[in-house]
HTML snippet that shows the backbone in 3Dmol.js (N, CA, C, O; Angstrom):
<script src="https://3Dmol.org/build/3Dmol-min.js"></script>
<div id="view" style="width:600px;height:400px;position:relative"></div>
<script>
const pdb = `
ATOM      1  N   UNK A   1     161.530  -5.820-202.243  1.00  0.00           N
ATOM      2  CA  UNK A   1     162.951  -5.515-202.413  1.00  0.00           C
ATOM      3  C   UNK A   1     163.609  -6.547-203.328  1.00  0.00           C
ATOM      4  O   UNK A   1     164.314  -6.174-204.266  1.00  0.00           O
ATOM      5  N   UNK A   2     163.405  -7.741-203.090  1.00  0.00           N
ATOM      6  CA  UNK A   2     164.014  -9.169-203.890  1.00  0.00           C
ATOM      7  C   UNK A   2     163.550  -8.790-204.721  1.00  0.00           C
ATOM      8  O   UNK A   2     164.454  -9.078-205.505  1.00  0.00           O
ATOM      9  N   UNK A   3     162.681  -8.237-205.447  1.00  0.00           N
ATOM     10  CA  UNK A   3     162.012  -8.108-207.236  1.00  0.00           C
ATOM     11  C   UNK A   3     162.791  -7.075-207.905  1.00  0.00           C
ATOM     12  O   UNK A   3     163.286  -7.195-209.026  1.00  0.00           O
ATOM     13  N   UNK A   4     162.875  -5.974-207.093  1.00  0.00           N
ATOM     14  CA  UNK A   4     163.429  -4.949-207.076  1.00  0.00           C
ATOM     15  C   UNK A   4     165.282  -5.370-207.633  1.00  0.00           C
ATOM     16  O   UNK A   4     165.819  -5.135-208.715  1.00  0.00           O
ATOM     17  N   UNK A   5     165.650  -5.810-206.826  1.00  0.00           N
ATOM     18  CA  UNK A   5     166.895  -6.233-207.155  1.00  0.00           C
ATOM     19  C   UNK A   5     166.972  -7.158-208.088  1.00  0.00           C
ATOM     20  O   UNK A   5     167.986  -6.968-208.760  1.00  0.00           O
ATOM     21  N   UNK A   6     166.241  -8.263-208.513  1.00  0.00           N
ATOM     22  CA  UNK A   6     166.006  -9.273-209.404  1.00  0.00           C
ATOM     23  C   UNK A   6     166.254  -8.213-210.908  1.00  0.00           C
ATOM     24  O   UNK A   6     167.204  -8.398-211.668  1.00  0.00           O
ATOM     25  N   UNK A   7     165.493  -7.418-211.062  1.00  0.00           N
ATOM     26  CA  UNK A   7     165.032  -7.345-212.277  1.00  0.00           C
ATOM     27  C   UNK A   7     166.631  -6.002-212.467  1.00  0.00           C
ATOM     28  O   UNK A   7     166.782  -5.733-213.658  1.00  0.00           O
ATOM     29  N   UNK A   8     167.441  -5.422-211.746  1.00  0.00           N
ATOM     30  CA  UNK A   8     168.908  -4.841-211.762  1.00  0.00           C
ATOM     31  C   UNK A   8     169.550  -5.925-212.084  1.00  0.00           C
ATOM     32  O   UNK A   8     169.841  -5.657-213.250  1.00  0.00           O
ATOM     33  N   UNK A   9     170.021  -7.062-211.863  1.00  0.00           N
ATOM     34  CA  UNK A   9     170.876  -8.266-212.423  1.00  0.00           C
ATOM     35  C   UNK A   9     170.847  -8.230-213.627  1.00  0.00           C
ATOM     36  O   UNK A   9     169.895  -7.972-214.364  1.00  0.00           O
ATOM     37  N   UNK A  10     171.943  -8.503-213.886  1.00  0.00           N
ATOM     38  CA  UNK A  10     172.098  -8.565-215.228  1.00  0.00           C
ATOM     39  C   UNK A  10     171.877  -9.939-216.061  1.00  0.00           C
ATOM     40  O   UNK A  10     172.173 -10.979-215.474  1.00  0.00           O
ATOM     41  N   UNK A  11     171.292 -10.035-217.613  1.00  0.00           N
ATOM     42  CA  UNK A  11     170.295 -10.850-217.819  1.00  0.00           C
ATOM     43  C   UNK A  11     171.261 -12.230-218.030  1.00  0.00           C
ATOM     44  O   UNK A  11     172.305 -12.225-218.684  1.00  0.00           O
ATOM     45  N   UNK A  12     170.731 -13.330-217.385  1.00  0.00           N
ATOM     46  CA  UNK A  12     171.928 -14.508-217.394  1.00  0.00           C
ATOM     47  C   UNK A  12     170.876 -15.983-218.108  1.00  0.00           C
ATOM     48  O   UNK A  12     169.677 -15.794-218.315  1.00  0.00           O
ATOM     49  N   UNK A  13     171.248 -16.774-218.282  1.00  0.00           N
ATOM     50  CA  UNK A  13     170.559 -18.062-218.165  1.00  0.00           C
ATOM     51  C   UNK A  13     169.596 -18.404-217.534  1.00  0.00           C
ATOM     52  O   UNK A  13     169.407 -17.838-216.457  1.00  0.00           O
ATOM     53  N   UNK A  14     168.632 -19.472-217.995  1.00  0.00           N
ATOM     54  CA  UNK A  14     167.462 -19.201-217.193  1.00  0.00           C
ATOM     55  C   UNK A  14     168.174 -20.126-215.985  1.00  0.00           C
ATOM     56  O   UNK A  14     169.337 -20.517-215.884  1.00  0.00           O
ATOM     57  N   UNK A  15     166.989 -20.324-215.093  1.00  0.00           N
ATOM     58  CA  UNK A  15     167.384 -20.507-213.811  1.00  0.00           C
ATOM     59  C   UNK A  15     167.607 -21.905-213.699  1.00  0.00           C
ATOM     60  O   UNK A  15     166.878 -22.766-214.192  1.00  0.00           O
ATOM     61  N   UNK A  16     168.845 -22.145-212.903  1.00  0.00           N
ATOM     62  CA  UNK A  16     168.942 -24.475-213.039  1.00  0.00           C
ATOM     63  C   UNK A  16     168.494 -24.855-211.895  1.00  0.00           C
ATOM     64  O   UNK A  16     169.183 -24.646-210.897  1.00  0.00           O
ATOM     65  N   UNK A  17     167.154 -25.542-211.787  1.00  0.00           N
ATOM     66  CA  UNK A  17     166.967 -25.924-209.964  1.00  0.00           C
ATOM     67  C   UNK A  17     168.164 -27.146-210.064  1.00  0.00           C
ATOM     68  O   UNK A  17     168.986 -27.469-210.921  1.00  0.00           O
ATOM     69  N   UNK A  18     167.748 -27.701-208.531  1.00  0.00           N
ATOM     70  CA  UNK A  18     168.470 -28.552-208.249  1.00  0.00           C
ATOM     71  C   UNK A  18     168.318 -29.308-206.771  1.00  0.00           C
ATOM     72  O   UNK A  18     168.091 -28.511-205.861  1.00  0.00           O
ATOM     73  N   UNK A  19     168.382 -30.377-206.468  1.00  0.00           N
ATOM     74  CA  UNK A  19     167.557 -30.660-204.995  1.00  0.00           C
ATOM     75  C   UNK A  19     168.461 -29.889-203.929  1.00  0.00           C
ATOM     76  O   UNK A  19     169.619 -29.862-204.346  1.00  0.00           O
ATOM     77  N   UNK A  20     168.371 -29.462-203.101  1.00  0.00           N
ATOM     78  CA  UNK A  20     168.784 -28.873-201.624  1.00  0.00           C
ATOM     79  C   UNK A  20     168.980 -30.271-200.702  1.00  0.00           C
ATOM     80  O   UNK A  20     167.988 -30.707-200.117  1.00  0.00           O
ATOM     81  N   UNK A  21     170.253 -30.955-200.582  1.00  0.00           N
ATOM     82  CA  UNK A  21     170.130 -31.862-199.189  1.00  0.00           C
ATOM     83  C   UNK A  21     170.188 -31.676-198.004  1.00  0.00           C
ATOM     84  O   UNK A  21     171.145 -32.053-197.327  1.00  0.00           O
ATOM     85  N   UNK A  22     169.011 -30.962-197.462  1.00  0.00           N
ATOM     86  CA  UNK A  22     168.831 -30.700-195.920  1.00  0.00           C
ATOM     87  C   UNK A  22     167.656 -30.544-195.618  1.00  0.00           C
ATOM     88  O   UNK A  22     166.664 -30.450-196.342  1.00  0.00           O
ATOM     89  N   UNK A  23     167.774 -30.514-194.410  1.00  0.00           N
ATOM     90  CA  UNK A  23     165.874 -30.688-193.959  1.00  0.00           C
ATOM     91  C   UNK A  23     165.657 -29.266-193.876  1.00  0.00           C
ATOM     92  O   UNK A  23     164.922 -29.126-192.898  1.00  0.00           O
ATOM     93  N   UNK A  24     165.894 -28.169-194.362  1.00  0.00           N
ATOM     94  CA  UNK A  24     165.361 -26.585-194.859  1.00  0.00           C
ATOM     95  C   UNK A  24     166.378 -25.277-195.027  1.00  0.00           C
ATOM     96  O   UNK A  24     167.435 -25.080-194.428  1.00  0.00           O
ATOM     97  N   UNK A  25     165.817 -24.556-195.896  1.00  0.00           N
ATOM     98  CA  UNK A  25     167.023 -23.748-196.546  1.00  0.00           C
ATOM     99  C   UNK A  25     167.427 -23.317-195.467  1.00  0.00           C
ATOM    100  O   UNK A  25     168.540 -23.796-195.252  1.00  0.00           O
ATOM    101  N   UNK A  26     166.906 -22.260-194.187  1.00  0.00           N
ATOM    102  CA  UNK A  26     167.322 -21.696-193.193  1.00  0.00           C
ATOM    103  C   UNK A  26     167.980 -20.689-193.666  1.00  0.00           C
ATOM    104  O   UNK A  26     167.959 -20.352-194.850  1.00  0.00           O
ATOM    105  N   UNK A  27     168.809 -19.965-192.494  1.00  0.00           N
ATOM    106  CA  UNK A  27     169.294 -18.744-193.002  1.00  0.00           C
ATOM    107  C   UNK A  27     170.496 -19.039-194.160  1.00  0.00           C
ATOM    108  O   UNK A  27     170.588 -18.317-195.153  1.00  0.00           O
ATOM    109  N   UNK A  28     171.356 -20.117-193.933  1.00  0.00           N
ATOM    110  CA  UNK A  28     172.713 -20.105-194.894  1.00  0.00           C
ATOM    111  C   UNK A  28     172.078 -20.697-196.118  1.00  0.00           C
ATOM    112  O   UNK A  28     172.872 -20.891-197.038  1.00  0.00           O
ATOM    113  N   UNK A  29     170.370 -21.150-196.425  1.00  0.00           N
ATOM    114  CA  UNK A  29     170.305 -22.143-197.635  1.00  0.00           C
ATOM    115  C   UNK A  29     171.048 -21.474-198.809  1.00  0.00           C
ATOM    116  O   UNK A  29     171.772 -22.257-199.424  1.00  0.00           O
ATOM    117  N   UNK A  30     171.028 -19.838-199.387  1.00  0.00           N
ATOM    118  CA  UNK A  30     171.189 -19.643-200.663  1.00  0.00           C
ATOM    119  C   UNK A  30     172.820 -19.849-200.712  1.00  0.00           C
ATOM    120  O   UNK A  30     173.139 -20.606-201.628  1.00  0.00           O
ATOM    121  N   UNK A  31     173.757 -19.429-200.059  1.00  0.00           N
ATOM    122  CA  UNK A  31     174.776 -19.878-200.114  1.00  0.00           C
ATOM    123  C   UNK A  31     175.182 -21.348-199.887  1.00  0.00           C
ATOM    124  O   UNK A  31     176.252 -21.766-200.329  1.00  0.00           O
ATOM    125  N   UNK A  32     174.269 -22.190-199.148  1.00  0.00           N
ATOM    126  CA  UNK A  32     174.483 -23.561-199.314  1.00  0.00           C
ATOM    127  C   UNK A  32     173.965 -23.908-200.778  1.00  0.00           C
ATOM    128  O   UNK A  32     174.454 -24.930-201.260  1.00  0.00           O
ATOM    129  N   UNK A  33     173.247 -23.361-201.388  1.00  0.00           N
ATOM    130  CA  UNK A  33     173.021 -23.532-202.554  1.00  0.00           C
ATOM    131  C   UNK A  33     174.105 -23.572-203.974  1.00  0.00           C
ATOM    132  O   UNK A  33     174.130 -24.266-204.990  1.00  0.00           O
ATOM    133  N   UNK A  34     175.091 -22.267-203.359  1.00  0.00           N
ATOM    134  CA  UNK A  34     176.271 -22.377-204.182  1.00  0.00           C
ATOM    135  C   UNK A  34     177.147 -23.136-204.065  1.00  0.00           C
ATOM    136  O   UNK A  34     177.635 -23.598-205.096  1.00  0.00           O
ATOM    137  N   UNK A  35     177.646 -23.527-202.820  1.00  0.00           N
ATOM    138  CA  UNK A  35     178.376 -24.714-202.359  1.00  0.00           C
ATOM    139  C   UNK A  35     178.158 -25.692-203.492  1.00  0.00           C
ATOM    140  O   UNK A  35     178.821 -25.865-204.514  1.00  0.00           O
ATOM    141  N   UNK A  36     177.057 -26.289-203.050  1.00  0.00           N
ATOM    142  CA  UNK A  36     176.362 -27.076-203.525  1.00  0.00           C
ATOM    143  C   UNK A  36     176.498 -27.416-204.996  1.00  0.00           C
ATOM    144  O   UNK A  36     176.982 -28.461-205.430  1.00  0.00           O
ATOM    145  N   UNK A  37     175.972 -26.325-205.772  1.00  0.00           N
ATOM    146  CA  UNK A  37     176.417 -26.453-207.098  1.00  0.00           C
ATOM    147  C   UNK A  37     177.584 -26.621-207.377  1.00  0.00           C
ATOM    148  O   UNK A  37     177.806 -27.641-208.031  1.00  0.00           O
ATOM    149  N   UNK A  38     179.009 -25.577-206.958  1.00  0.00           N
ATOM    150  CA  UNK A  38     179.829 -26.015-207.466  1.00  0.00           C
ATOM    151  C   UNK A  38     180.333 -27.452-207.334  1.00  0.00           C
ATOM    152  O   UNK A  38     181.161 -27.716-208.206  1.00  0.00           O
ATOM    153  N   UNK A  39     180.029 -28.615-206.358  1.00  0.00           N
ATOM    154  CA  UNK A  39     180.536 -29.374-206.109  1.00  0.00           C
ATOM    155  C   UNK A  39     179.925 -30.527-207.130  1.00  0.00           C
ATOM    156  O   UNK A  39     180.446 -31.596-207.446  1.00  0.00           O
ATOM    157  N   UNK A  40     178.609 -29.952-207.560  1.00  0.00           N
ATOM    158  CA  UNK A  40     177.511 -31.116-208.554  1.00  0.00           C
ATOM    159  C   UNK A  40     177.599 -30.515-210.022  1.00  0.00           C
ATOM    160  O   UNK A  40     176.936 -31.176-210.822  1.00  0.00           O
ATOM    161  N   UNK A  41     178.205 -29.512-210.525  1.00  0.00           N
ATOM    162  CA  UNK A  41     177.658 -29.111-211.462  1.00  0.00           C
ATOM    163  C   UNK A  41     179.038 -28.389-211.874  1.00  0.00           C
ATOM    164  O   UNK A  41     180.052 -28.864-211.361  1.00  0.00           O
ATOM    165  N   UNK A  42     179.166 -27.453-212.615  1.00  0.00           N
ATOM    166  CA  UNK A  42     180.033 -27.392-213.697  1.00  0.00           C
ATOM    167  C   UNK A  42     180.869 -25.788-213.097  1.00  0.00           C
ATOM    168  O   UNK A  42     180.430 -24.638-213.074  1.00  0.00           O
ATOM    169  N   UNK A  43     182.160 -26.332-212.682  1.00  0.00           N
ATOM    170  CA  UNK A  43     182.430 -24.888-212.096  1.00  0.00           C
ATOM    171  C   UNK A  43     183.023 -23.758-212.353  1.00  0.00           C
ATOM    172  O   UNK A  43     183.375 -22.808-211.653  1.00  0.00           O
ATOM    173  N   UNK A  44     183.109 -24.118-213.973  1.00  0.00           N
ATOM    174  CA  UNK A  44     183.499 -22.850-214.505  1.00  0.00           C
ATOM    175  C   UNK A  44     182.277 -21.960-215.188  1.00  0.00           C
ATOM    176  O   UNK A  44     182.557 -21.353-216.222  1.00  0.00           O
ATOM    177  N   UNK A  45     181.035 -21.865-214.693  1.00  0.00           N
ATOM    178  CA  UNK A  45     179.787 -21.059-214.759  1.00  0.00           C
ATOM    179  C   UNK A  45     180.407 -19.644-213.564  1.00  0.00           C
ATOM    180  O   UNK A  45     181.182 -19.581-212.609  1.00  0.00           O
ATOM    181  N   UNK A  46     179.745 -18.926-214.136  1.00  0.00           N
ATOM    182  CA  UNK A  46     179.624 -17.432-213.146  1.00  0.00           C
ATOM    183  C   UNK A  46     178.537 -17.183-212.472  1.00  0.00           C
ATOM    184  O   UNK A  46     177.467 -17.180-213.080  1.00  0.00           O
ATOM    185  N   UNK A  47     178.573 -16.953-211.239  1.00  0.00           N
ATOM    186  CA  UNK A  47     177.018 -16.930-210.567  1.00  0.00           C
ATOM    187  C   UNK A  47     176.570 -15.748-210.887  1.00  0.00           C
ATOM    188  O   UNK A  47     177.393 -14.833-210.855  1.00  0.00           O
ATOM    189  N   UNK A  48     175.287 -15.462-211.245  1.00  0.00           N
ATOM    190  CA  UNK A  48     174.492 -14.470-210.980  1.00  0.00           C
ATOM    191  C   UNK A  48     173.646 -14.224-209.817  1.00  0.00           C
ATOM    192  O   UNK A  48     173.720 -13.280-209.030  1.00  0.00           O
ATOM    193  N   UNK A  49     172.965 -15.046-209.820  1.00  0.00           N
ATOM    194  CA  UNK A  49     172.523 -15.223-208.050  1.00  0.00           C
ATOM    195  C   UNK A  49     172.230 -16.937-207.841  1.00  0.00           C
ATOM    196  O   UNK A  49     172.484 -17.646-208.815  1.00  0.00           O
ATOM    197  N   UNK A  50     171.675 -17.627-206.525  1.00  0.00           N
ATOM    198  CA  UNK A  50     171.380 -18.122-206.183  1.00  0.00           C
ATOM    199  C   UNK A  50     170.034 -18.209-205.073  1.00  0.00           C
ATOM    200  O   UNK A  50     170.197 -17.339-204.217  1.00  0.00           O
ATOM    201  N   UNK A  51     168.948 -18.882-204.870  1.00  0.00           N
ATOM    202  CA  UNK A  51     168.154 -19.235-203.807  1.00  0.00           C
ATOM    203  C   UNK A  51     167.758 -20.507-203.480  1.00  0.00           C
ATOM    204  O   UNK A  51     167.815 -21.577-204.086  1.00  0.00           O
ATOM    205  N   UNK A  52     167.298 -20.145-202.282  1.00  0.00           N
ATOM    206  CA  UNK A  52     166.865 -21.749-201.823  1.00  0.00           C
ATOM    207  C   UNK A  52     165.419 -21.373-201.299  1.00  0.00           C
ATOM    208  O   UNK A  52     165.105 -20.643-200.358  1.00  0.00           O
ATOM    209  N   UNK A  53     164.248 -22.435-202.618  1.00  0.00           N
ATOM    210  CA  UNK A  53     163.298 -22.755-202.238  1.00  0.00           C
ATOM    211  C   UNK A  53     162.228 -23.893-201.508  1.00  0.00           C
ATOM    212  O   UNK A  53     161.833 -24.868-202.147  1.00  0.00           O
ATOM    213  N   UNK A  54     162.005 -23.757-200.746  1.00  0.00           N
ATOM    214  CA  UNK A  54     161.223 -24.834-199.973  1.00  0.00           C
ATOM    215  C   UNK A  54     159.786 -25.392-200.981  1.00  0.00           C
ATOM    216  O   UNK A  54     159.166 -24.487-201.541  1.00  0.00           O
ATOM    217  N   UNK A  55     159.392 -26.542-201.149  1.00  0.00           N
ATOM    218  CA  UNK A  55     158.169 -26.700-201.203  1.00  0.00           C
ATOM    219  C   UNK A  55     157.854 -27.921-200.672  1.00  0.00           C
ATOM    220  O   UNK A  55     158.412 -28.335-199.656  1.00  0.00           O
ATOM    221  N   UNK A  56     156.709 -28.760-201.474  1.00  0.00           N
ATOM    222  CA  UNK A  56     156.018 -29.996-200.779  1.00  0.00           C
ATOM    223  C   UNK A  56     156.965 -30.994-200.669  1.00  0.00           C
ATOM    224  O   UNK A  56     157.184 -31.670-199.664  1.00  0.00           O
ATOM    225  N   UNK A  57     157.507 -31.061-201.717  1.00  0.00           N
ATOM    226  CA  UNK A  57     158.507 -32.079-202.143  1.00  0.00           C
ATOM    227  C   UNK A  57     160.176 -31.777-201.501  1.00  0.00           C
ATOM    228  O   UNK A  57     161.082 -32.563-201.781  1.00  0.00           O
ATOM    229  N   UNK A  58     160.293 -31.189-201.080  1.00  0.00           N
ATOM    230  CA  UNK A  58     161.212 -30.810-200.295  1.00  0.00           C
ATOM    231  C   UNK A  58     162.141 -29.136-200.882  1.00  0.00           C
ATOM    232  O   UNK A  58     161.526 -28.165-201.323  1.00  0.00           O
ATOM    233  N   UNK A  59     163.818 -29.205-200.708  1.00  0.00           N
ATOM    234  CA  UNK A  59     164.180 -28.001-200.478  1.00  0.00           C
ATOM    235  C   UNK A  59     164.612 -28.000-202.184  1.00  0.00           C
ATOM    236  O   UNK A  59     164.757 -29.134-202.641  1.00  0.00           O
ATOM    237  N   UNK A  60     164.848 -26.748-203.250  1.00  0.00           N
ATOM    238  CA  UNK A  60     165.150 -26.919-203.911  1.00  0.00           C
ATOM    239  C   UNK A  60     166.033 -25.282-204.254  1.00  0.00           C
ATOM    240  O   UNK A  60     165.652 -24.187-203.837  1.00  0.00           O
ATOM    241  N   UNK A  61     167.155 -25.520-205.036  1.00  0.00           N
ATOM    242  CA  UNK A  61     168.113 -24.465-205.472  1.00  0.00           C
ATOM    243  C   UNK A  61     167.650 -23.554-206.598  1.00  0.00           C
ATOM    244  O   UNK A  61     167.060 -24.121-207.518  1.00  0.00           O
ATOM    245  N   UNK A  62     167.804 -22.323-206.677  1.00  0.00           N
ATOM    246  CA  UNK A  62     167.762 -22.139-208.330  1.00  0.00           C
ATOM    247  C   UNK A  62     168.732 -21.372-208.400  1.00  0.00           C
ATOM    248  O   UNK A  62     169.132 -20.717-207.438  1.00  0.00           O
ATOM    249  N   UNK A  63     169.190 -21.350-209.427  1.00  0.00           N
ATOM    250  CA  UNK A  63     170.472 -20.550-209.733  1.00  0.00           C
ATOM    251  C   UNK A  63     170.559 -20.348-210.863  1.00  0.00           C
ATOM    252  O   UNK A  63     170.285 -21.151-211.755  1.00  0.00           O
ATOM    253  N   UNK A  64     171.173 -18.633-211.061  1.00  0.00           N
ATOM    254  CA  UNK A  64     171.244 -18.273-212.499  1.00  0.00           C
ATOM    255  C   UNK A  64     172.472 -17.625-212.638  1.00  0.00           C
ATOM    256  O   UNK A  64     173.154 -17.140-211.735  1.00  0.00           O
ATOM    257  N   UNK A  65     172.791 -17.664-214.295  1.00  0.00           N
ATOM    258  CA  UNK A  65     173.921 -18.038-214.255  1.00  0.00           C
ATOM    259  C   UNK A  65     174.396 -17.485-215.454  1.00  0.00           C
ATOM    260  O   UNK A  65     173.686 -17.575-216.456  1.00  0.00           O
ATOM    261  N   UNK A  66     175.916 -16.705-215.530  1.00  0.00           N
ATOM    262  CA  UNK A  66     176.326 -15.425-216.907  1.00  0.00           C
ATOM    263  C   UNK A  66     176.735 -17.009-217.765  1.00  0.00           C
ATOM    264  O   UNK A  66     177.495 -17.924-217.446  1.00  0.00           O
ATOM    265  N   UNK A  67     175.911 -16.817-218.866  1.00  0.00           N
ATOM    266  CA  UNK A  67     176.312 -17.593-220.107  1.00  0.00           C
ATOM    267  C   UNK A  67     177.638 -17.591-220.675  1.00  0.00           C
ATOM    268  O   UNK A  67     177.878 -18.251-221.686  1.00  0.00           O
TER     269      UNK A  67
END
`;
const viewer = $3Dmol.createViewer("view");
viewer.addModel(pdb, "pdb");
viewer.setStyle({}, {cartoon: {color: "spectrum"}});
viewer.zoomTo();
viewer.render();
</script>
């Protein structure tokens, strides 16, 4: 379904990670993800989407974004 919908979005910037500060995305990570950005990063961008990925190194954001 997520691919499915991925590839309907409309085509934006590639994706900006960014670290996640918490010990795991959980259910609110992708919207903690937007939080997040706007408060670190530049807030007159338009979201296209947001997620929150987990790996070894800990939690990380990606977000894409209407140019």
């Amino acid at each position: 379904v997520q691919e499915v919908e991925a590839k309907n979005l409309p085509r934006g910037c590639p994706d900006v990670p960014f670290t996640l500060t918490r010990n795991n995305c959980g259910i609110s990570g992708d919207g903690d993800c937007k939080k997040n950005y706007l408060k670190k990063k530049d807030k007159n961008k338009t979201f296209l989407s947001c997620e929150c990925k987990e790996s070894h190194e800990g939690q990380f954001c990606h977000c894409r974004y209407k140019c």
